[in-house]
Each structure stands twice: as structure tokens, then as C-alpha cells.
C-alpha positions in Angstrom: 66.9 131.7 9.0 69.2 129.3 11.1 72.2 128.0 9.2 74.6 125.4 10.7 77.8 126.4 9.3 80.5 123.1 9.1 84.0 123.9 9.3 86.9 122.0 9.3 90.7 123.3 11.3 88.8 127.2 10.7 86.3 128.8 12.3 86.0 129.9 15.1 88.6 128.4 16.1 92.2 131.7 16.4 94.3 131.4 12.7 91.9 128.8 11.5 91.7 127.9 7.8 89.2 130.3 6.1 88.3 131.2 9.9 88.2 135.4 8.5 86.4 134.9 5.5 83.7 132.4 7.9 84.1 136.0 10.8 83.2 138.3 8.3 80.3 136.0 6.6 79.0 135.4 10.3 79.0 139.2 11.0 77.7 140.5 7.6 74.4 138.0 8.1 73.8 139.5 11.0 69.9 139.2 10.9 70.5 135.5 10.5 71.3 133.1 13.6 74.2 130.7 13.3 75.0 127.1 15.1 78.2 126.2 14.4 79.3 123.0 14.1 83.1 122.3 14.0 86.1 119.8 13.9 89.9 120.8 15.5 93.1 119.6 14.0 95.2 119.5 16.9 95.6 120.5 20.5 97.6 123.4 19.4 94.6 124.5 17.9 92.4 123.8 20.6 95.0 125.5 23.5 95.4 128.9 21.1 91.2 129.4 21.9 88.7 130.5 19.2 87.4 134.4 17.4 85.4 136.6 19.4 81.8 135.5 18.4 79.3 137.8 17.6 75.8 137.5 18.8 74.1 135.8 16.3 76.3 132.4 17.1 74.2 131.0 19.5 75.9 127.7 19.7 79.2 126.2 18.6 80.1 122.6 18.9 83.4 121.4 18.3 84.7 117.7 18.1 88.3 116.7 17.4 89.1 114.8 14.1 92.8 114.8 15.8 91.8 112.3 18.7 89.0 109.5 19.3 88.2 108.5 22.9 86.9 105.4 23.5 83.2 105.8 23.9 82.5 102.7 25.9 80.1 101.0 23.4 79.8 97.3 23.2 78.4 96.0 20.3 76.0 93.0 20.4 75.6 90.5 17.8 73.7 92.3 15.6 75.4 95.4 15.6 78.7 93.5 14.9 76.8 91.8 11.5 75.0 95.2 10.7 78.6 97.0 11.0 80.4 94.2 9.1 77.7 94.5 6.1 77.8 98.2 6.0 81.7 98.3 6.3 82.4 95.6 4.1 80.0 97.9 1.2 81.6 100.7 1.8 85.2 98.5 1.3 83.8 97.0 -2.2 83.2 100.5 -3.1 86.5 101.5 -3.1 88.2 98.4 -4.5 85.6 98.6 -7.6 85.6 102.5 -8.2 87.7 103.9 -11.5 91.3 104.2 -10.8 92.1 107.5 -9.9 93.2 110.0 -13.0 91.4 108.1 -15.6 89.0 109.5 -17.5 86.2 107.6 -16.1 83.9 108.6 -13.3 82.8 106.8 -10.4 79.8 104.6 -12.0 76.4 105.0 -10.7 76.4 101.7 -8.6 79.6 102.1 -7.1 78.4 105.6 -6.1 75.0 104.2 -5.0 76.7 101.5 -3.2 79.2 103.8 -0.8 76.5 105.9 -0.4 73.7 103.0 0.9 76.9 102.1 3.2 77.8 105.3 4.8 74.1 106.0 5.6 74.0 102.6 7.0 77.0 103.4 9.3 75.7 106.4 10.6 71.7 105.2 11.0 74.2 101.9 13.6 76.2 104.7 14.9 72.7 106.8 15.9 71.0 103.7 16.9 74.1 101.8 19.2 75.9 105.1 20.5 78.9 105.3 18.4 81.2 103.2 16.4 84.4 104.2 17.5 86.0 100.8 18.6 84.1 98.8 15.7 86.3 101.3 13.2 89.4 100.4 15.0 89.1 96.7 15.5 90.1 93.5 13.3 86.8 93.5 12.2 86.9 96.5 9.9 90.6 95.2 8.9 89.2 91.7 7.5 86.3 93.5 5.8 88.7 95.6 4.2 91.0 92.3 3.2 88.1 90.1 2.0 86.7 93.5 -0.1 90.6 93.8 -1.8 90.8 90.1 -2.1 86.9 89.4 -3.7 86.5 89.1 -7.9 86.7 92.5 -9.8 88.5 94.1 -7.1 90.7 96.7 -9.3 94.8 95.3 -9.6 96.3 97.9 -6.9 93.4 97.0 -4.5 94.4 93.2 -4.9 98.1 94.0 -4.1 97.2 95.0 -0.8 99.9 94.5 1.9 98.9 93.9 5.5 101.0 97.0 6.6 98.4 98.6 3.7 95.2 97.2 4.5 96.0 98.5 8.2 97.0 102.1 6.4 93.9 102.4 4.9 91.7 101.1 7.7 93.5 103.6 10.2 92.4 106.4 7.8 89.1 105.5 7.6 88.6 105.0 11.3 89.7 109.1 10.9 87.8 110.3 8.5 84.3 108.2 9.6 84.5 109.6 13.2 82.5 112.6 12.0 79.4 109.6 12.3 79.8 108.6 15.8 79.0 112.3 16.9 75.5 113.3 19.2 75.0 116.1 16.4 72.2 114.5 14.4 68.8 115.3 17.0 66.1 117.1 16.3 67.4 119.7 18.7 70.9 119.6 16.6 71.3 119.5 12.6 67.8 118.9 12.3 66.8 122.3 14.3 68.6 124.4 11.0 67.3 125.5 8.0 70.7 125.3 6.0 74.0 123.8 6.4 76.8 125.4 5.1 80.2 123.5 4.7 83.0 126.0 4.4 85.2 123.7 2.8 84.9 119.9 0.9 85.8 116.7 2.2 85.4 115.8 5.8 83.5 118.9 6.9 80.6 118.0 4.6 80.1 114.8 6.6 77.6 115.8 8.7 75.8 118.0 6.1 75.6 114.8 4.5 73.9 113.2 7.5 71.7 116.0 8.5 70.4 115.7 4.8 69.4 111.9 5.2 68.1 111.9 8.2 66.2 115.4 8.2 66.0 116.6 4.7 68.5 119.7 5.3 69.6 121.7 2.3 73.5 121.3 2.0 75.6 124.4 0.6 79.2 123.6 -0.2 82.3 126.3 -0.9 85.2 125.5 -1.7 87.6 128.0 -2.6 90.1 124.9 -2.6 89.0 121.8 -4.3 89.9 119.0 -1.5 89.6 116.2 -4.1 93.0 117.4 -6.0 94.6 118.1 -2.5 94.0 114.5 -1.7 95.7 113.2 -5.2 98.5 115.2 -4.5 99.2 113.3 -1.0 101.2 110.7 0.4 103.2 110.6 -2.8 105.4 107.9 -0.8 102.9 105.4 -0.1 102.1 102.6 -1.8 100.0 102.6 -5.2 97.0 100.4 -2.9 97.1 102.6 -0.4 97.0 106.1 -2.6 94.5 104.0 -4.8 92.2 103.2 -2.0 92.4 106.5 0.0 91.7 108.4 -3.8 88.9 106.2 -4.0 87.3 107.2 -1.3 87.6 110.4 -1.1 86.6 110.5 -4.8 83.5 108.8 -3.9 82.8 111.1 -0.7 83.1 114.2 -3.7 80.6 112.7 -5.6 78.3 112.4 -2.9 79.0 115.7 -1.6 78.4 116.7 -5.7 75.3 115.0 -6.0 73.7 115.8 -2.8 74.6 119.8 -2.5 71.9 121.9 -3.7 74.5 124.3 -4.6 78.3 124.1 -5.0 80.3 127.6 -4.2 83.5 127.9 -5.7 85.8 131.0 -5.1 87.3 131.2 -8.8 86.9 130.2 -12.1 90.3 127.9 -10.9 88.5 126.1 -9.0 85.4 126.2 -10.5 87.0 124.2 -13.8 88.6 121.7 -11.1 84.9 121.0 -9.7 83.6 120.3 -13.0 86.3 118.2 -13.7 85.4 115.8 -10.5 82.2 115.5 -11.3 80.5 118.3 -10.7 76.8 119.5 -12.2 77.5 122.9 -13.9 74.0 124.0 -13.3 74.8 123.7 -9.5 77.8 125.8 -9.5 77.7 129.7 -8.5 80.7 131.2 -8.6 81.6 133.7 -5.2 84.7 135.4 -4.6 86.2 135.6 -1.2 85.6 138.8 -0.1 88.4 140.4 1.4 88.2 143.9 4.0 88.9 146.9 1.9 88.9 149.5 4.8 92.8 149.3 5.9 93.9 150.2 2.5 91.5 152.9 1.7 94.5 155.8 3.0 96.6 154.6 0.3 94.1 153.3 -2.5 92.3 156.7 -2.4 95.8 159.0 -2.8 93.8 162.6 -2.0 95.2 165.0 -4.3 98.0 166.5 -2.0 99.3 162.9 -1.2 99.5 163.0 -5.2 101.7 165.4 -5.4 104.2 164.8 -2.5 104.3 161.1 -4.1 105.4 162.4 -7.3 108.0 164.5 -5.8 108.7 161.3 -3.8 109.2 159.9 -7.0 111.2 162.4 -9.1 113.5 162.8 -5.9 113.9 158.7 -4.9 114.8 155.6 -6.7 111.7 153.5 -8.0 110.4 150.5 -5.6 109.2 146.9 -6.3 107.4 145.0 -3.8 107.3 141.6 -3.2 104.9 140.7 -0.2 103.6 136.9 1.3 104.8 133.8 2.3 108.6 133.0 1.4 108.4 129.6 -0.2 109.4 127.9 -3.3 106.7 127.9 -4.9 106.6 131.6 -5.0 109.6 131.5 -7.1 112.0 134.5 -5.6 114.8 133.0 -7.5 113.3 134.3 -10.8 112.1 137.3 -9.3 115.7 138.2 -8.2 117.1 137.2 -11.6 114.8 139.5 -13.2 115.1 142.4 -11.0 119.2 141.9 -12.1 117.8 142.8 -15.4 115.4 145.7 -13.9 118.7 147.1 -12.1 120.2 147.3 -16.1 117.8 149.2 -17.2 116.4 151.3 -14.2 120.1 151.7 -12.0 118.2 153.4 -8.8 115.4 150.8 -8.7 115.2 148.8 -5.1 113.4 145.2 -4.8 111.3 144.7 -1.2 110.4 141.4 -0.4 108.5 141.2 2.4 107.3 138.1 4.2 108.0 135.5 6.6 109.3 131.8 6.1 106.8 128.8 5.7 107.8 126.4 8.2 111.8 124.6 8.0 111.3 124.7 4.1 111.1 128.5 4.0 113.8 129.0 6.5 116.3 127.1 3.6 114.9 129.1 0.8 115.1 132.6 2.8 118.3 132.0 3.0 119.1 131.0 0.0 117.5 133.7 -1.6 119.6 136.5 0.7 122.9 134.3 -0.9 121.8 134.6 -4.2 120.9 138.5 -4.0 124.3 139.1 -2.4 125.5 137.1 -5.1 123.4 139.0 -7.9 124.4 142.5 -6.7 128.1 142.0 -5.3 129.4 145.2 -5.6 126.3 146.8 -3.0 126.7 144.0 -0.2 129.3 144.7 2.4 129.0 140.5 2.3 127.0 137.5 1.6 124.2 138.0 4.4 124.5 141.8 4.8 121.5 144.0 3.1 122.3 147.1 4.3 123.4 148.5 0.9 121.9 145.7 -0.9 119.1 146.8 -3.3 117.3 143.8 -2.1 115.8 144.1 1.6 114.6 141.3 3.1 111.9 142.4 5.7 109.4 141.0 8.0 105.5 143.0 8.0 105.5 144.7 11.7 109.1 146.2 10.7 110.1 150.0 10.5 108.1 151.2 7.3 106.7 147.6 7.0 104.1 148.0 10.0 100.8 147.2 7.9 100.5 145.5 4.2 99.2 149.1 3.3 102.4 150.7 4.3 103.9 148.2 2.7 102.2 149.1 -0.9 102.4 152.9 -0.4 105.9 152.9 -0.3 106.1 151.0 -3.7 106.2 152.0 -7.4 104.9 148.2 -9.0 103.9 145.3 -7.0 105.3 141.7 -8.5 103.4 138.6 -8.1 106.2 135.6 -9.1 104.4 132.4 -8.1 104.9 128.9 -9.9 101.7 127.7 -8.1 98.9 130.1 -6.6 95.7 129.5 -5.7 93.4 132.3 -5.3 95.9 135.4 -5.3 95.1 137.4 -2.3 98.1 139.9 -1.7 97.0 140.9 -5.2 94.6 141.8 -4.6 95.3 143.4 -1.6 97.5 145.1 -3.9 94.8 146.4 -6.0 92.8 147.8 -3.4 95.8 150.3 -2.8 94.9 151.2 -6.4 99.0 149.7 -7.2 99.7 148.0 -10.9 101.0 145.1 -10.8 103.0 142.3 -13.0 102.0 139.0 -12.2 102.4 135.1 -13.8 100.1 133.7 -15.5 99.2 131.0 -12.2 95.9 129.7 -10.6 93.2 132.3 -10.6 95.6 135.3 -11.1 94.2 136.2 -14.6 90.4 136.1 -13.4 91.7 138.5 -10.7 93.5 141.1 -12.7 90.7 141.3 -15.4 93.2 143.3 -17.8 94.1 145.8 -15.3 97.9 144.5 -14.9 100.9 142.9 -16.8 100.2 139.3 -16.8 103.9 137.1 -17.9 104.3 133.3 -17.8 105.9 131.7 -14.9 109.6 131.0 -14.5 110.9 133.8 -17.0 112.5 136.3 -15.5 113.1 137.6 -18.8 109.6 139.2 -19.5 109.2 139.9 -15.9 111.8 142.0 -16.0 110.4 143.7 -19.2 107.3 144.3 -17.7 108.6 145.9 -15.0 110.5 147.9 -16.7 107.6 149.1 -19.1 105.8 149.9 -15.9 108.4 151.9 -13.9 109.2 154.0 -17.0 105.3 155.2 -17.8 103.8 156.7 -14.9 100.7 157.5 -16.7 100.1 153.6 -17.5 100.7 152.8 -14.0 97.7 155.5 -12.7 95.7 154.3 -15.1 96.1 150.9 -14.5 95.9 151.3 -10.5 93.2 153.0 -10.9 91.4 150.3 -12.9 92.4 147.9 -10.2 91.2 149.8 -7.2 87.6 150.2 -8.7 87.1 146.4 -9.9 88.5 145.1 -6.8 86.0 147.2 -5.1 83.3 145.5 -7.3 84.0 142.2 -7.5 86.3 141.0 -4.1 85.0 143.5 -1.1 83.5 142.2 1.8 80.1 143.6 0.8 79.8 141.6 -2.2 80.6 138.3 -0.5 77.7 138.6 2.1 75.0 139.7 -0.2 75.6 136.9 -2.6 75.8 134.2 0.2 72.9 135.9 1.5 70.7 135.4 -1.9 72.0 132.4 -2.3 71.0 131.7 0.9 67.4 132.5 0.3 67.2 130.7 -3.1 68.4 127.5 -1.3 65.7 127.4 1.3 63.0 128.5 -1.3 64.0 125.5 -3.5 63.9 123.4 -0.6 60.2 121.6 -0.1 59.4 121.5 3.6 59.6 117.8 4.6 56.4 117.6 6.6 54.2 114.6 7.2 51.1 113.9 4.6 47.7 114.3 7.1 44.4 113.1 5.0 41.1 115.2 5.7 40.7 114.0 9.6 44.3 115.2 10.0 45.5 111.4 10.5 48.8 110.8 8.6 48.9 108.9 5.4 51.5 106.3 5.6 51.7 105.8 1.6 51.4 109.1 1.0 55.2 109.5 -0.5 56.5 106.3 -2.5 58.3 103.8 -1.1 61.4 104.7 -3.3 61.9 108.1 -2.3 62.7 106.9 0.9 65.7 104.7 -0.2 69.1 106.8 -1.0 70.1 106.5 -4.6 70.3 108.3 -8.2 66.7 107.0 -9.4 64.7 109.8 -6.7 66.0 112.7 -8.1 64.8 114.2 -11.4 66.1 112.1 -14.7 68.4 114.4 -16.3 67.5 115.1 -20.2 69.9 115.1 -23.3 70.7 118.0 -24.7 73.5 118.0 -27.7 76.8 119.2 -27.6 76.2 122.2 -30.2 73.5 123.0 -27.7 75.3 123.7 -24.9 76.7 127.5 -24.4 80.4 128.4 -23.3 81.0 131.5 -22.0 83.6 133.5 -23.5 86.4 134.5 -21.2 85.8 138.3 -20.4 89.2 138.7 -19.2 92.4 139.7 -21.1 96.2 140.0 -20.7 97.6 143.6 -21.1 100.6 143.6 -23.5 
């Protein structure tokens, strides 16, 4: 089959977002050809070149959401009215929709309303060339103003500023530019027999549009839910501002909801967050990322002789926790220090690696306030308070002596820590596990799913039980086979590379079968029949798809958790 595969700031483009996951889903549906369709995020991006495609890519077309050229339309009269209905729609859309964090969902007609409007934007941006200087003119800025200003406009829309109102505008201009695009031919979108947006929000766009206009199946994954990204924003703006941007893209999620045939997140996190917007449990299918298992198969597979020198390793060397990812707050070194000051009490030869680099300026402050703090923990083994040469606590960079791969990184260590506040989908963890290493982790984002019972799981921000943990771990080698062992074999299972293609590759198939061909009704002469389909099915809105049935609440199964915390 031929999939167009929507990306946003990923693939193919070098360190994109998701852009390995995307390489190795690309190269595992090998028998499959691929157009991909996607958007840039800067000219960094853009100048550092894209992947190495394989052979079943056989077009990729990019557009930048970063930058908009003028496209030397000139609207007439008629195209001005037609944009200045559609826009102004769209605007009454999001000054009526549900405040955002409420309870209540966006109602059928406000969702039936933005959608009418963004297909009516796109079918004047297909028909007129583009709509690039309409989005960016005072036209859009006094639809927006008469839609904040109108009766039943929510309270934070009718507080809208000028400096606001041009806020907004300017990020709708952005996020609508996906409509002006020449992607939505016959010979384009409407040439595939799938599109697959590898993340929510803007990428879905033209999914969205290749649906309406050519009755293309729309896949969505999100192994991060956009929606709660985009409440989490701009925490400095105004409230109209944050309460008109959340509306829209709240709306754009429940189009995306309603009109995916399936919605793919990566973990039961995410999963719960996706039902929580708004999305149709029946069309959720749960997929982990599936992650290369081949660079750590030395060390996860510990032949009987490497046994054996390891344990002499052992009896002769101190113990070894490992610490490996991005240094950041959020994963919480401070109370990982603290605890391993408590480790140190207990177990006196035990040594704490932490291995990663910075995250931008931010990380650069807590690196170094994290080598203070371990100089400050451990004064009596620091020749002073930025040496680490006979500090217990190294500080090391992956590429370094002994710290050349993340596998050598987990063969030299007894128990790998996980110390995260906030995580999303853990995947040092599990690259962890595939070195068959137990592991002590907090009790954050998807971690729990991950380890399935086959490591220590504490709660966040207490060194305390870390430490004990740890400790329980460094002083029963037995558990800590055991356990690694456990690890290796369900990571194999449920998070290798392997497993990732063949679902997406069923899933695929089940998309395409549930898919009814859209071709035109011919009567016995093999003349069309005009009235064939009714007149409604042609008109977007909730009333053409099936009426869903009511089914009571001691009806409705929930699945037991099949994971537990080891104690």
C-alpha cells in the first residue's frame, strides 16, 4: 500500500523529533511505499539536511511552518467575503467553546462549526492559490475582534486587548499555513491509501484535508499528547490569549479525534490523557515505541565466562550506580545525590555515575549545581568544590573513556536509577533493561507500565526510599539476576523494534480494510448516478457517521492493571 506519512520538526529531517522511531517504521515496512509529507521548524533544521532514505520513500515534500512567503495571491471580491465568513466561523468557534480545564467538552455545534470553517478555508485556499496574505491582514484581525466582541462570546474572549487579538491572529496565520500548500491533488494526498500523522496537532492538518477532499483514512500516534503540551504554554500571556489559543487547539483535537480511524498512543500515559480530551476508547490501540535492541545484546546476554569475570569484578571492586540522560531539573539529581549520601552509609565502596549532557542554558545551571552539591555531600573525597577525581560522584559525558556507548555505560554498573519528577515515556529504561540491568525507578509517567514488576518502583522526591532500594538491591545479587533477567526478556517482548513494525503493519491493513473505496455510483449503462449517495453525507458534520448507542455504566469493562510495584 502507499502511506503518506505527516511529520512535524522529525522525519526525515537529521535529530528530528521522533525522526528514528519514523527510520525504523519506514525501513521495517519495507514492502510498502512511502510519500512523505513534512513541515521544518527552523532553518537550523533545514541547513543540518535530512536521514538517509531508504528505497521505498519515493517522494518527500517538505514546507516550513517557520516562515511564510508571500505567494502573490490577490483576492477578489468574493474571495475576500468567502474568507471573511469562513474566518470569522472559525473565530466564533473559539470565543464560544468550553473554557479550557473544565469539565465540559467542546459541544457538538461548536465542533461542527470550526470544522465547516476550516474546510471552507482550505476548499478558498485550493480554489484561489493560497491564503497567505488574507491570514495576515486586518481582515482576519477584525473578524477575530467582531467574533470576541459578538453576544455569548465566553468572559476572557471579551477582554480581548488589541496587542491580544493581534497575538492570537499571528498564531493562527501559523498554524493555518498547513492549507495554503499544493499538497491536496490527485497526484498528492489523494494518490495514498493511508495517512499517518506521527504526532497530533499541526501535522494532522493535512490528513485532515486529504480526508475531506479524497476520503483518505487518517492514522494518528502520539506518544505525546500535543493537547496538554499546548495548556502548559505561554504561561505568561494573557488569560484571552491562553484561552483562545487552548480553544483552538482543543477544537483542532477533537477534529483530529473524531475524524481518525484510529488513534495510536505509545503508553497507557498517554493513552489515559487521550481519553481525557476527548478521545473514543474503541479507537485507541495502544503501540509502544519500539526501540533497537542489537547494540546492547553484548551486555544484555552476559555469556557464561563474562559471568564469571563480572562477579570477580564484583567481589574485587566497589558497587556502581548509574545515572544516564539529559541533566535537567526535572530529572531530580538533587534527590538522587541525597540519597546516594545515604547509599554511601550503608554500602562505603559504592560509586554514583551520572552520565549525560546539559539541556540547553538551564541544564548548564543545574550541572553545576549538582557538581557543588556532590562536593558538598562527600567533602572529605573532593580535593575541592569542582574536582571529581576522588569524588564518588563522576560527572561524565557518553563518548568519554569507559562511557563510549550507553551499553558500556550499563555493563560497567551494578543498579541503574531512574530519579525523574516528570517523565514521559522512559527510554534509558528501558534501554537499561535490554542490558538485562535492575533498576530503581519513581513512580513518573509511563515508568510503571514499563517495568511491569521487574524493578523497584519508589515515589518521586524521596531520597529516603531510593536510597533503601538501592541498597536492598546492591546487597542481594541473586534479586538483581533475577530481576535483570526478567527485564531483558519483557523488554524483548513488548518494546523491540520488531514488535513496533508488525503492529503498525496490522494496523495498517485493518485501516484500509475498514475503509470503503470512495468510487463513483455507475447505474446499469455505466452512466453515474448523481443521487446515488444522500445529500447529507456530503456535508461535514457529526449526523454522517454512525449514531453511537447507550450502553450503562455497570456495562462497561475496566481492565485491571496487570502491572505491579516490587516491594
Amino acid at each position: 500500500m502507499r502511506i503518506g506519512l505527516l511529520t512535524e520538526g522529525g522525519y526525515p529531517y537529521v535529530g528530528g523529533e521522533g525522526g528514528v522511531w519514523c527510520d525504523r517504521l519506514v525501513r521495517g515496512l519495507d514492502r510498502n511505499e512511502f510519500d512523505v509529507y513534512a513541515f521544518s521548524t527552523g532553518q537550523a533544521q533545514e541547513d543540518a539536511g535530512w536521514l538517509p532514505l531508504p528505497p521505498q520513500v519515493a517522494r518527500v515534500r517538505t514546507a516550513p511552518l517557520w516562515a511564510a512567503e508571500e505567494d502573490g495571491v490577490v483576492h477578489g471580491r468574493r474571495a475576500r467575503r468567502r474568507f471573511t465568513e469562513h474566518y470569522g466561523e472559525l473565530a466564533a468557534a473559539l470565543c464560544h467553546a468550553a473554557e479550557p480545564g473544565t469539565a465540559e467538552k467542546p459541544g457538538t455545534a461548536e465542533a461542527d462549526r470550526f470544522t465547516n470553517a476550516l474546510h471552507g478555508l482550505a476548499e478558498l485556499a485550493r480554489d484561489e492559490g493560497g491564503l497567505v496574505a488574507a491570514l495576515r491582514s486586518e481582515q482576519a484581525v477584525r473578524a477575530l475582534e467582531r467574533a470576541c466582541r459578538a453576544p455569548g462570546a465566553r468572559r476572557t474572549a471579551r477582554e480581548a486587548r488589541v496587542p491580544d487579538l493581534l497575538t492570537v491572529a499571528d498564531h493562527l496565520e501559523r498554524a493555518l499555513r498547513p492549507l495554503s500548500l499544493d499538497w491536496y491533488e490527485e497526484d498528492g494526498l489523494g494518490a495514498v491509501d493511508l495517512c499517518h500523522a506521527a504526532s497530533g496537532g499541526i501535522a494532522v492538518l493535512p490528513g485532515l484535508l486529504a480526508r475531506h477532499f479524497f476520503g483518505v483514512p487518517l492514522l494518528v500516534t502520539e506518544y505525546g499528547v500535543r493537547l496538554r503540551t499546548h495548556y502548559l504554554t505561554r504561561p505568561d500571556a494573557s488569560p484571552a490569549v491562553r484561552s483562545l489559543l487552548a480553544a483552538f487547539h482543543g477544537l483542532l483535537t477533537a477534529e483530529t479525534y473524531r475524524a481518525a480511524s484510529y488513534l495510536v498512543p505509545g503508553n497507557a500515559h498517554a493513552r489515559r490523557w487521550q481519553e481525557r480530551c476527548g478521545a473514543d476508547r474503541a479507537k485507541l490501540r495502544t503501540i509502544h515505541p519500539g526501540l533497537d535492541a542489537t547494540p546492547f545484546t553484548r551486555v544484555g546476554e552476559d555469556r557464561p565466562e563474562g559471568r564469571e569475570k563480572g562477579a570477580e569484578r564484583e567481589h574485587a571492586g566497589p558497587h556502581t550506580l548509574v545515572w544516564i540522560g539529559r541533566v535537567e531539573p526535572a530529572k531530580d539529581l538533587v534527590s538522587l545525590l541525597h540519597a546516594f549520601a545515604e547509599v554511601r552509609a550503608a554500602e562505603p565502596g559504592t560509586r554514583l555515575r551520572i552520565v549525560g549532557r546539559p539541556s540547553g542554558p538551564e541544564g548548564e545551571a543545574y550541572l553545576g549545581h549538582c557538581r557543588a552539591l556532590a562536593a558538598q555531600l562527600f567533602p572529605d573525597e573532593a580535593d575541592g568544590p569542582h574536582a571529581v577525581g576522588r569524588n564518588p560522584v563522576t560527572f561524565e559525558e557518553l563518548g568519554g573513556p569507559g562511557a563510549e556507548t550507553t551499553a558500556d555505560v550499563h555493563a560497567g554498573g551494578t543498579v541503574t536509577v531512574l530519579s525523574s519528577v516528570v517523565e514521559g515515556f522512559p527510554v534509558g529504561l528501558i534501554e537499561a533493561m535490554f542490558c538485562g540491568r535492575a533498576t530503581v525507578s519513581t513512580d513518573v509517567g509511563a515508568v510503571v507500565e514499563v517495568i511491569g514488576g521487574t524493578g523497584l518502583v519508589v515515589p518521586p522526591r524521596n531520597p529516603q526510599a531510593l536510597a533503601e532500594a538501592c541498597v536492598s538491591l546492591l546487597r542481594d545479587p541473586e534479586r538483581r539476576a533475577r530481576l535483570g533477567a526478567a527485564a531483558r526478556a519483557r523488554a524483548l517482548e513488548l518494546f523491540s523494534v520488531e514488535q513496533n513494525v508488525a503492529a503498525f503493519h496490522a494496523l495498517y491493513l485493518e485501516t484500509v480494510a475498514r475503509t470503503p473505496v470512495r468510487r463513483p455510483v455507475l447505474d446499469g449503462a455505466g452512466d453515474p448516478q448523481p443521487f446515488a449517495a444522500p445529500a447529507e453525507a456530503h456535508v461535514p458534520g457529526h449526523w454522517t457517521g454512525p449514531t453511537p448507542r447507550a450502553v450503562p455504566t455497570w456495562a462497561v469493562e475496566t481492565p485491571e492493571p496487570v502491572t505491579e510495584t516490587v516491594r
